[in-house]
Wavefront OBJ file of the C-alpha trace (Angstrom):
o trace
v 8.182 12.504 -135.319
v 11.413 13.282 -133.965
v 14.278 12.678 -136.582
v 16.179 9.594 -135.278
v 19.961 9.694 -136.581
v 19.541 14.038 -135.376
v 18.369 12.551 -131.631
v 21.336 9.779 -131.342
v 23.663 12.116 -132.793
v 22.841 14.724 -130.083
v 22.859 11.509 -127.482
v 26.532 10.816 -128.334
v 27.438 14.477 -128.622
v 26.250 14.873 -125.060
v 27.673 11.765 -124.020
v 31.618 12.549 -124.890
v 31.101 15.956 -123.749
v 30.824 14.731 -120.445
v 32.966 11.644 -120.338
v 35.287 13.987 -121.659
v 35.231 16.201 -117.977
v 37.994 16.208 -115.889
v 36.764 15.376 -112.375
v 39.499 17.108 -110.226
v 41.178 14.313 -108.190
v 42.781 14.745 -104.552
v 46.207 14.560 -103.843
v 46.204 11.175 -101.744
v 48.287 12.392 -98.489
v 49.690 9.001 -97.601
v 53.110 9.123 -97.102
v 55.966 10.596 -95.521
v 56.017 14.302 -95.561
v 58.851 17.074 -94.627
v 56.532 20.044 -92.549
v 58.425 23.428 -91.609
v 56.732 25.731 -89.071
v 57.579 29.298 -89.124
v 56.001 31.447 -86.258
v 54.911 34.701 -87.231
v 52.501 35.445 -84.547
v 52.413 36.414 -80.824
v 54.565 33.705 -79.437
v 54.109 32.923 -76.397
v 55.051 33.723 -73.234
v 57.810 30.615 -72.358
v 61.473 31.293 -72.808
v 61.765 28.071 -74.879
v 59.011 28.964 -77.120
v 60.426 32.334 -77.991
v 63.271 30.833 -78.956
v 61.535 28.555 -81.254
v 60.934 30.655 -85.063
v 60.904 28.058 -87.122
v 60.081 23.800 -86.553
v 60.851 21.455 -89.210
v 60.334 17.343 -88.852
v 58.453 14.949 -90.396
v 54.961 13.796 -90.517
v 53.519 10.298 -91.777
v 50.174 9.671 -93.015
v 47.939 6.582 -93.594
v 44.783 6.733 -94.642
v 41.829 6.115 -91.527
v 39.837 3.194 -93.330
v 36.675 1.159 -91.761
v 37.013 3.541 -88.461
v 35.572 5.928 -86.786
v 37.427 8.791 -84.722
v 36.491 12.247 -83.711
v 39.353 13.858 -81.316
v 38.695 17.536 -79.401
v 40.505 19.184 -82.274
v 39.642 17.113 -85.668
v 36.401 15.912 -86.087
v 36.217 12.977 -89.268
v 39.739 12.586 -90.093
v 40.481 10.872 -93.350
v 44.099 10.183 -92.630
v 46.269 9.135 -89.235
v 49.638 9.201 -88.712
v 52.442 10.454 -86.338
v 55.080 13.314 -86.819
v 58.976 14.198 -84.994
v 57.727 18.021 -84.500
v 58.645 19.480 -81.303
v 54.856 20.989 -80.996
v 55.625 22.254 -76.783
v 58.387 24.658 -77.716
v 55.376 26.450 -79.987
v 52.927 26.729 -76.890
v 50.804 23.371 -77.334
v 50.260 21.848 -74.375
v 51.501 18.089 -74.449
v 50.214 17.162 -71.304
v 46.901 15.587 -72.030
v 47.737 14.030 -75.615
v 48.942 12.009 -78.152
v 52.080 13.468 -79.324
v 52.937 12.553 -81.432
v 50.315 11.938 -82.964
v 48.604 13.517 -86.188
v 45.437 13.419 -87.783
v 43.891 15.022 -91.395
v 40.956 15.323 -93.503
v 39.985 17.076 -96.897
v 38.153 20.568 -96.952
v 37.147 20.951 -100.359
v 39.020 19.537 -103.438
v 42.084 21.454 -103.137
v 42.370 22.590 -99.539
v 42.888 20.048 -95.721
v 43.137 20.721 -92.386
v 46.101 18.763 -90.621
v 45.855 18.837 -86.920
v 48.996 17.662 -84.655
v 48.247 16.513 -80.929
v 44.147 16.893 -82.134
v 43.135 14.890 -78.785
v 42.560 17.699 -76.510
v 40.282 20.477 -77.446
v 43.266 23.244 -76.604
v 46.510 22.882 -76.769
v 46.989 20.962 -80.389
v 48.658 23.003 -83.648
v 46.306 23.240 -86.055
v 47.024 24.045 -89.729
v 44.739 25.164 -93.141
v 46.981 24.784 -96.424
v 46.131 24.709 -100.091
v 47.414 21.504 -102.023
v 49.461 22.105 -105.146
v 50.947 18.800 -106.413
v 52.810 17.530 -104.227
v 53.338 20.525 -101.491
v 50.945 22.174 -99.112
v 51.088 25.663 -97.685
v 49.142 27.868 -95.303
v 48.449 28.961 -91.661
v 48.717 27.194 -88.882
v 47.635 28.243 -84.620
v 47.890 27.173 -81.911
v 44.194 25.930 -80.195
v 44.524 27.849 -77.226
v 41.897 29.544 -74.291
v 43.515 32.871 -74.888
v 45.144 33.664 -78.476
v 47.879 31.162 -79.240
v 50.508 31.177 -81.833
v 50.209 31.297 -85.234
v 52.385 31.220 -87.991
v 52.796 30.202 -91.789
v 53.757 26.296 -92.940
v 54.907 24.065 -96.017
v 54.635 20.391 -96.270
v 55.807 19.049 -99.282
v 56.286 15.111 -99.895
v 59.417 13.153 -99.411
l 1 2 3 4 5 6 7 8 9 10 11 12 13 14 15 16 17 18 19 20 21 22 23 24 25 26 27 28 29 30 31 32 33 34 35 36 37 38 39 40 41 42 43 44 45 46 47 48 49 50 51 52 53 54 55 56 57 58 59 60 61 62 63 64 65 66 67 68 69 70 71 72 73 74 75 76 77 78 79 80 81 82 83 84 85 86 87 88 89 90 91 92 93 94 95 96 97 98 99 100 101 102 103 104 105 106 107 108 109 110 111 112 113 114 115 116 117 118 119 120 121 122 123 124 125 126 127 128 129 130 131 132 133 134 135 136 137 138 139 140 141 142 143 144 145 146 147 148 149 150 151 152 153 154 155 156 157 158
């Protein structure tokens, strides 16, 4: 027969070793955040977009609760939310969309996908970034039937 004070001992043992895990939480994206574009791909072929290195505006986020949307670009977001970017002058097409509207969603723990104009399935910006408190950073393209531009971005909160 099993020793009884050994077996709880090894119960409680086991149970603080795992209350005492730190679940890694997810930086909640609501809120207002400052996003700077910087092209460093082909840009393309418009006058206005070559003169266009660098965007910088705004973007707001709420979170997408008790509703379901899947756009062209952005399938499941997790957060909604508009943004001041000038997204033509870096070859999205603005024709057919939202602009400006925004949508976003987790990939992983550490790591989202933020999509501006994500209605049509070309034409919206498109950006990847790795969350570090409270500033993102990554790549971000253009959706585009032929290569569109690309470039690097940080969003960090107001």
């Amino acid at each position: 027969m099993p020793n009884v004070k050994h077996t709880i001992g090894l119960a409680l043992v086991v149970v603080l070793s795992l209350a005492d895990r730190r679940v890694p939480t997810r930086t909640d994206l609501t809120g207002t955040w400052v996003l700077r574009l910087d092209r460093s791909g082909r840009p393309s072929d418009s006058a206005q977009s070559q003169n266009a290195s660098r965007q910088t505006g705004l973007i707001a986020f709420i979170p997408l609760v008790n509703a379901k949307v899947d756009w062209g670009s952005l399938e499941k977001p997790e957060f909604v939310g508009v943004h001041n970017i000038n997204i033509a002058v870096l070859g999205a097409d603005t024709s057919q969309s939202c602009v400006p509207c925004a949508g976003a969603r987790y990939i992983g723990d550490d790591s989202i996908e933020v999509v501006l104009n994500p209605v049509p399935d070309h034409g919206a910006v498109v950006l990847h970034g790795q969350i570090r408190n409270n500033t993102v950073a990554g790549r971000w393209q253009v959706t585009a039937y032929a290569l569109g531009d690309t470039g690097v971005f940080r969003m960090t909160r107001q």
